[in-house]
N, C-alpha and C positions, 0 to 999 in steps of 0.2 A: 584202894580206889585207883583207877585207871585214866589219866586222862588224854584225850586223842586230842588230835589237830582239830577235827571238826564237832567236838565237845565233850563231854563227858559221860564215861560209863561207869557206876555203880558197881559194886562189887558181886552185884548177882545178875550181870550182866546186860542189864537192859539201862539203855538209854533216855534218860526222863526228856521232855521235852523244856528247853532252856532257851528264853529269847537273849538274840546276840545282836550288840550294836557293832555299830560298823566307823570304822577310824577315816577320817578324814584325809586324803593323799591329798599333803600343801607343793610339795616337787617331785618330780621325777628327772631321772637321766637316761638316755637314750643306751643302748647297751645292746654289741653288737661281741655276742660269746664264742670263745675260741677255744682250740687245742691246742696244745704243744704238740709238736713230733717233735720224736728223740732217734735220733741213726746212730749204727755203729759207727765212733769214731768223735763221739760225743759231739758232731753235728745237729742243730733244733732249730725248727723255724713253726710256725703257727700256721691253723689250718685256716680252710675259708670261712667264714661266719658258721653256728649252728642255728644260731635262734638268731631274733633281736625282739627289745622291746624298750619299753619306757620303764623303769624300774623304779619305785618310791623312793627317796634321799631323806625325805621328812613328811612325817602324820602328824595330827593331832586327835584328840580322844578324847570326849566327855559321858560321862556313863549315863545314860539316859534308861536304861529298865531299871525295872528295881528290883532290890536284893531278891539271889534267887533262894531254895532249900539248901543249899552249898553257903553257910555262912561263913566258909572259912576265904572263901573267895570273893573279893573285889568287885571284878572283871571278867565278862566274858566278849571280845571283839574281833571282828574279821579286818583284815588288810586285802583289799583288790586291787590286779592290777591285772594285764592282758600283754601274753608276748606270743611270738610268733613263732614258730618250728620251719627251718629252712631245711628240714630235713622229713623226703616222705613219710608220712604215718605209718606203711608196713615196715620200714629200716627201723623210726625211730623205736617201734612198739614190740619189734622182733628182740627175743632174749640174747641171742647171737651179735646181733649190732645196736642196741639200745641206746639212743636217747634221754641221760639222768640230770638231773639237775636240783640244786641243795641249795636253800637260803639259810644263813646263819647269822644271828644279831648277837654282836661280842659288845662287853661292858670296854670302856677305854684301859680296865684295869684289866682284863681279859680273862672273864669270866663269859662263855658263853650262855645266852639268855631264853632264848629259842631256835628252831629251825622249822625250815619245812622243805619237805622232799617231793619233786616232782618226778613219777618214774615214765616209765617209756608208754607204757597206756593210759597215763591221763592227759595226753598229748589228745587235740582235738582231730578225730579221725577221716574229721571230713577235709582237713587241712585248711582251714583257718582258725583266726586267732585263738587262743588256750587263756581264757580266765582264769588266772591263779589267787585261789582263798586264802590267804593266810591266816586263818584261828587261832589265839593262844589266850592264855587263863593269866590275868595279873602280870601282864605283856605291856599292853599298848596303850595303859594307863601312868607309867613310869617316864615322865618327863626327865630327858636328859640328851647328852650325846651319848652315839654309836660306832660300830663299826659294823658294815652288811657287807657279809662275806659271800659271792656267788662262785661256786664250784659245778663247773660244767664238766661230765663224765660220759666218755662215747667209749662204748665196747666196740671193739674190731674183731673180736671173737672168742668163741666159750666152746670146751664140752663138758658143760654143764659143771664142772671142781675148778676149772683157772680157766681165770679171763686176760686176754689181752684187750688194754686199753690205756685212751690218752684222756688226760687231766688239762682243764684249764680252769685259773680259777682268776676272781676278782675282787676287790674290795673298792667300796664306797663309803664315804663319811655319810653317817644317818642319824636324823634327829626326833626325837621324840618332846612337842610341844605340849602346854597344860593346855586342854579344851577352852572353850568360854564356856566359865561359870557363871554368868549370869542368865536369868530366867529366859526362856523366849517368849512368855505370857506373864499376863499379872492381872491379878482380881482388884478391884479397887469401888467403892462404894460414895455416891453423890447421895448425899441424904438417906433416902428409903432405897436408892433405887445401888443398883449392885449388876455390875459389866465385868466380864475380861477381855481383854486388850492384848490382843496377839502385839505384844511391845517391850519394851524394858521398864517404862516406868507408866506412873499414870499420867493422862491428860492433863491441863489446867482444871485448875475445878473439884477434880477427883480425887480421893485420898484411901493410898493402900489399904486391902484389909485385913486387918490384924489378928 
């Protein structure tokens, strides 16, 4: 079995359809990505911005579908967030001068946990902001700390076997909180009569139903 960024494929190839919850983004940090240049003579200094955006620091996740055919799976949830390409759509999207960029979520014992790669054409072509999905299976239900690795990679040039290119990359402390488990409705019964209550608990009067 196969499984991709944006869900799973089966072993004979077809993708069942799989409803996916969506993680809660509690902080962001502002994140303005660079590159190193490196000159002969071991001179480096950093380029002008490529992107910028607000980049999640901390989610939380409570699984809300229910189990799907994949019992052996938890969780299936997206991470959104939206950043900006300061660099034109035909540069960033061309093979020759691309545009890459890589999230990586490392355990603090440094065990990397996922990733997700943005390449040069899923850059928004009209040039504004780029909604970025981040999918992962048995992800974004694992309460704990992190470490969010961002690796920005711009090609300066290819014929098509070696690329020149500059690397910048980044780290951020990321946290992964436990959802709220408790209900956001509840059934509850006065005598004969029987209500739900978009609430946590019942009313006066009212008594859960069991």
């Amino acid at each position: 079995m196969i499984l991709t960024a944006a869900g799973i494929i089966n072993s004979t190839g077809v993708s069942p359809v799989l409803a996916e919850d969506s993680a809660t983004v509690l902080t962001v940090t502002p994140i303005s990505a660079t590159v190193e240049k490196k000159y002969f003579g071991g001179r480096t200094e950093l380029s002008a911005p490529l992107w910028t955006g607000s980049v999640p620091t901390s989610v939380s996740y409570q699984k809300v579908q229910p189990a799907n055919q994949f019992r052996n799976y938890r969780s299936l949830a997206v991470v959104r967030f939206t950043i900006q390409s300061l660099v034109p759509f035909s540069e960033a999207s061309n093979a020759s001068t691309a545009l890459n960029v890589k999230f990586e979520l490392w355990t603090l014992q440094g065990e990397k946990v996922a990733e997700h790669w943005l390449s040069g054409t899923d850059w928004n072509p009209l040039g504004g902001p780029t909604v970025v999905r981040w999918s992962e299976v048995d992800v974004w239900d694992v309460a704990g700390s992190y470490n969010l690795i961002i690796k920005t990679h711009k090609i300066l040039d290819t014929d098509g076997l070696i690329s020149l290119y500059q690397d910048g990359i980044q780290t951020l402390p990321f946290v992964i909180r436990a959802g709220d488990a408790s209900p956001k409705s509840i059934s509850c019964v006065k005598g004969k009569l029987k209500k739900v209550f978009n609430r946590k608990s019942c009313p006066s009067g009212w008594k859960p139903v069991r």
